[in-house]
Each structure stands twice: as C-alpha cells, then as structure tokens.
N, C-alpha and C positions, 0 to 999 in steps of 0.2 A: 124479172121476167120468168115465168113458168111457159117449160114446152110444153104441149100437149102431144101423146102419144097414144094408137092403136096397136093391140095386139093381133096377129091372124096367126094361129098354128092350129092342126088337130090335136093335138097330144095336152090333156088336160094339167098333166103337170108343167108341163113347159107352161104354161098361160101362167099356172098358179106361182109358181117361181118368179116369172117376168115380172108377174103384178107384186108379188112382197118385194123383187127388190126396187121397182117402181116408187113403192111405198116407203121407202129406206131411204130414198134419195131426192135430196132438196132441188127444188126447179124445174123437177116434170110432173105433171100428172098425167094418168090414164081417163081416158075419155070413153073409151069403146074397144071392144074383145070379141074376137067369133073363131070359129073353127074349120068354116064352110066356107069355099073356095066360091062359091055362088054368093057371097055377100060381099065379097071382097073390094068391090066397084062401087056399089051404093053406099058404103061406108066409108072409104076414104073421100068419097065426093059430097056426105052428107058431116059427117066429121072436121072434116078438112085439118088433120093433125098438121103438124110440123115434124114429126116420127112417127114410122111405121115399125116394126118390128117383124118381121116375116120370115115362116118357112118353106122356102124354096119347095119342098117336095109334099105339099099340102093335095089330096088329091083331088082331082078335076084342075087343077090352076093350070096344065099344061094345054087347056083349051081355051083359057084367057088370051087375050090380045094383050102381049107387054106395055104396046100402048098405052090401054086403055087403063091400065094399072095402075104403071109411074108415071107419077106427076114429076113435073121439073122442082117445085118450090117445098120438095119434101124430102128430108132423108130418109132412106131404105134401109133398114140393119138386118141383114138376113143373120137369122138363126136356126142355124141345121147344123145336121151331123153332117156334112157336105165337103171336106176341102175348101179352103180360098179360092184354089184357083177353076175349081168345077163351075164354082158361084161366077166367076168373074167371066169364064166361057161360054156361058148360055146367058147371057145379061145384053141388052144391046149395049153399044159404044158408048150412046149419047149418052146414058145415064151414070154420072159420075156421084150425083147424091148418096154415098153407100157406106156403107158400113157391115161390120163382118165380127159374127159371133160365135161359137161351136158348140152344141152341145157335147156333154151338159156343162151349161153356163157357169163362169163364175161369178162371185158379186165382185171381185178384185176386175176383172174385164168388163162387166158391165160398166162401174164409177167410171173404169178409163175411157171406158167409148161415148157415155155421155159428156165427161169432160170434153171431149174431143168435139162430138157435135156444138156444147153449148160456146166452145172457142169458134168456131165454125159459123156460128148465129152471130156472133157477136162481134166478129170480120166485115158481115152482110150487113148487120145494122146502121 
C-alpha cells in the first residue's frame, strides 16, 4: 500500500527537501505541494492525501478555520521551527492525527515518523 502525501510550507527548501526524502522512501508518494496558505483547503479536499505535511507558521493560515483544515481521516506532521509543545497548544483537542517534525529535517526522523504513521494505517486497516 502506498500513502499519498501533500506538502504546504512557504520555504522552498523545506518543500525541496520533504520531496527528495519523500522520494527516498518506499510506500508514500507525493501527490500535491504549494506554499500559499490560500490553497491549503481546495487541496487537501481535492487531493484527499492520507499525509499532510505542514508548517504551522505558513502566513495567512492564522485566518484558516482549524476546522476546515483537519480532516479526521488524515495525519498532520507539522514541520516547523516551532517546539512540540507550542504545536500541541494551539492545535484543537480533537485532533489527535499528528505528527511532529523540527526543522531542519532530518532523513533519520523523517524514515522514523513515516514508519510510525504507516504502523499507524495498518492498526486501522
């Protein structure tokens, strides 16, 4: 089974990075990538990944409805410079689909946190 994953960050290396190690590792592929916090809805709902990949501090997303964002049937891996626990403080409650990255990424943390998700799918299955 291949995930399918989107990326949203402004920072064009961060995307470029995501995507080569995306590319490095067996069982996801990338679907869809943008940088604009105004695509951010039409593309997980026209996408409809199984992974999102996201930077919390992407700007304009502070005028998003979290609602309308996270979906239940998806995991969220925020990737920022951000602390854990900042991510985890501004998150509503319900959404427990998550995942947690720091820039700058490593590929050692990436394998482990898609490991984790695709254990994670295959719980659900």
């Amino acid at each position: 089974m291949i995930l399918t994953c989107v990326i949203i960050d402004e920072e064009p290396l961060s995307i470029d990075l995501l995507e080569y190690y995306i590319g490095q590792t067996d069982g996801i592929g990338l679907i869809a990538k943008s940088s604009k916090a105004s695509e951010i809805i039409a593309m997980i709902k026209k996408a409809a990944p199984d992974i999102v990949f996201i930077d919390i501090s992407i700007a304009g997303i502070e005028k998003l409805v979290f609602d309308d964002i996270f979906q239940k049937d998806i995991v969220y891996v925020f990737v920022t410079k951000y602390p854990h626990d900042y991510i985890l403080d501004i998150l509503p409650r319900q959404l427990v689909n998550t995942g947690y990255l720091q820039k700058p990424v490593s590929f050692f943390l990436f394998k482990k946190e898609i490991g984790r998700i695709k254990d994670l799918h295959t719980s659900h299955s």
